[in-house]
C-alpha positions as CSV (number, residue, x, y, z in Angstrom):
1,X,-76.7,39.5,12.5
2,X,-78.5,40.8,15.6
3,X,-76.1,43.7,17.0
4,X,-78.6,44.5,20.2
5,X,-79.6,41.7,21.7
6,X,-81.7,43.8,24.6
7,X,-84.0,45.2,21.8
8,X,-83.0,42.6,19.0
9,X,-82.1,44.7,16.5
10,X,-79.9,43.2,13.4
11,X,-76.8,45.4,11.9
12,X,-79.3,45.5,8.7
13,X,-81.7,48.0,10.1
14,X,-78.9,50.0,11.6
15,X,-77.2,50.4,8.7
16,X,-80.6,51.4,7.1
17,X,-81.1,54.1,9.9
18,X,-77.4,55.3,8.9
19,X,-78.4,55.3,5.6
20,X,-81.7,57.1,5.9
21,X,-79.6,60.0,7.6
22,X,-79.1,58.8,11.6
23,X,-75.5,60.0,12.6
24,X,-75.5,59.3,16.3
25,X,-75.9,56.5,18.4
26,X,-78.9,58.7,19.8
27,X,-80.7,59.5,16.7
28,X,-79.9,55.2,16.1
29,X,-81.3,54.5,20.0
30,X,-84.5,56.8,18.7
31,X,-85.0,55.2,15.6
32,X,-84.6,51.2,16.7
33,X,-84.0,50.4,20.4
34,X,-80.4,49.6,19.8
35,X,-78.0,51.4,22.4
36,X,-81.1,52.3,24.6
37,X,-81.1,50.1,27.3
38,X,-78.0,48.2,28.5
39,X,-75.7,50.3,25.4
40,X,-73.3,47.3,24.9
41,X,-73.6,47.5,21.5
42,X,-73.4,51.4,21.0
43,X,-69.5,50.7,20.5
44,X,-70.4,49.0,17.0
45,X,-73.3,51.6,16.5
46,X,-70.4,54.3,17.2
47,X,-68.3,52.5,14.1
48,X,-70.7,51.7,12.0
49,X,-71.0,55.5,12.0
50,X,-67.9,56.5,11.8
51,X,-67.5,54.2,8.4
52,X,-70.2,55.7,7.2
53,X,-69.0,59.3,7.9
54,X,-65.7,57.8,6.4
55,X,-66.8,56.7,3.1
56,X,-69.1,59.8,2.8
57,X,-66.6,62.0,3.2
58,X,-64.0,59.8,0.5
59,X,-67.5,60.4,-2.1
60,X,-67.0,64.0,-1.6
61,X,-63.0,64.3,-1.7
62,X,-63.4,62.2,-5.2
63,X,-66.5,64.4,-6.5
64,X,-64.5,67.5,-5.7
């Protein structure tokens, strides 16, 4: 599903960015376009995120 629609980027390659390491809207606005311009979307980049930062930090609770 495209997330940006200014630099039409889909929730795929964010969530590839995220996964490659990205951990702010920034570093996601660097990488792709998305949340550069008119940063309606950089909510849902902001989410995304933070479920990312969620479940990595479950993974490490359940390793420890």
């Amino acid at each position: 599903m495209i997330l940006c629609q200014c630099s039409g980027v889909t929730d795929t390659t964010i969530q590839k960015l995220i996964n490659e390491g990205a951990a702010t809207v920034k570093a996601i606005a660097m990488g792709c376009g998305a949340g550069k311009k008119c940063k309606p979307c950089a909510s849902e980049i902001a989410s995304m995120l933070g479920r990312a930062a969620a479940g990595a930090g479950a993974e490490a609770s359940c390793s420890a």
